[in-house]
Every structure is written in C-alpha cells, then in structure tokens.
N, C-alpha and C positions, 0 to 999 in steps of 0.2 A: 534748531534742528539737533536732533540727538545723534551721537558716534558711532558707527556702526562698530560691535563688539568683535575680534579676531578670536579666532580660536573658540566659540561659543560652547559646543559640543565637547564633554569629557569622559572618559573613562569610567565604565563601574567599578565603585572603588572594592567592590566583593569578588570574591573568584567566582568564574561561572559552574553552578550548580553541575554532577553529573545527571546527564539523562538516564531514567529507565530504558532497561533493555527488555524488549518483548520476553517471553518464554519460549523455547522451540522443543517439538517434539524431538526423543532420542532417535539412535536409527532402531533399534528396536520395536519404539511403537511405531515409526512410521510402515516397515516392514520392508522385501524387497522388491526386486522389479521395477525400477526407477523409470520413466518415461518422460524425456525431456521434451518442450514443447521447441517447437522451429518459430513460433511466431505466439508469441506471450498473449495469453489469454485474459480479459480484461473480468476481473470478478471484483463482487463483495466478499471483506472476509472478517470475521471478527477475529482480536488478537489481544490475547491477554497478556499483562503485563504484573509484577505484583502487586500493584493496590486496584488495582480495575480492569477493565474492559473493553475494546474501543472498534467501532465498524469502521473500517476503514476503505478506502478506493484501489484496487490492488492490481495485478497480475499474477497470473501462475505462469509460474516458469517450469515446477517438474510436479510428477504424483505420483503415488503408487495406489494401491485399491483401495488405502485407507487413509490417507495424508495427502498435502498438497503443499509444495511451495511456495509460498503466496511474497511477490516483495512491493513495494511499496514506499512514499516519501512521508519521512518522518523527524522534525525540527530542521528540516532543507535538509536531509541524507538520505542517502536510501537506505534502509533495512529490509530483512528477508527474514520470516520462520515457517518451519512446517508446521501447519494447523491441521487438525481433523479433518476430513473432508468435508464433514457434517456443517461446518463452522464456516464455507465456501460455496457461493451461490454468484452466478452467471450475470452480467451487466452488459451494457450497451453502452459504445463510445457514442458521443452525441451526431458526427460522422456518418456512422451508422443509422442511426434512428432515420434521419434527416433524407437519408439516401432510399429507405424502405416505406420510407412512411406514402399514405393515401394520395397527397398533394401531388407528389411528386412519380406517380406511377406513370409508365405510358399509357398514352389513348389506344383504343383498340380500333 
C-alpha cells in the first residue's frame, strides 16, 4: 500500500497576473439625469475591455437616455461600467420564464 502524501497541493510559484479592467463610459458620454433602478434589472450586455469584447449576464443598476449601468460577476468579483445603451438588451431570469411560461398558466 502506498503513503498517503501530506500537504499535496502547493503554491503557484508566479505572482498572480493582474486582471483587465473593463472600459467605462466618462460622465460626459453617459450624460445627465441619472435614474437609479429600486430593483436591478437583469440584462445582456456587451463590455469591452482592451484586447476584446465579451457578452455577458448582467444587471442594470442606473441609466440615463443614453448609457446604462450595467454590473456584473467577473473572475468571482463584481464589476460595474457604463456601456451604451445600444450595447444592453432585456433577459429573463430562468424564475421567470418558468413562472410565465404555457405549462404553467391557470385553467380557465
């Protein structure tokens, strides 16, 4: 029978890499009139970063007519930018669907 080994698991011997940090719009492009949401709104949104591009699973937390708050979990944190609006489109928590969906209607 073979020795079970202590302490198996070690250390990377590198420092850990820093993460990219998204891009956020200034307050200027976003514009004013800020509109805080009371109950976070579950969107897609895409978020650029510097070398790419990434859709991700989001909420909006604030917007003005032309930007949107969007935050989001990113290497286990959260992060947050304001993206375009253009760049933010409307999702369904699964919750949801489940709750609306045909199966589940009442009988008349």
């Amino acid at each position: 029978m073979g020795r079970r080994r202590e302490n198996r698991w070690q250390p990377p011997e590198h420092p850990e890499v820093e993460r990219p940090r998204a891009y956020s719009l200034s307050e200027d492009a976003r514009g004013p009139d800020v509109c805080h949401a009371v109950t976070p709104v579950p969107v897609w949104a895409w978020i650029q970063f510097p070398t790419f591009h990434v859709r991700v699973k989001a909420f909006a937390k604030s917007w003005t007519r032309d930007a949107v708050l969007v935050e989001w979990a990113q290497f286990g944190q959260q992060a947050n930018a304001w993206v375009w609006r253009s760049a933010v489109k409307h999702r369904t928590l699964r919750a949801d669907a489940t709750r609306h969906s045909p199966q589940n209607a009442s009988p008349r």
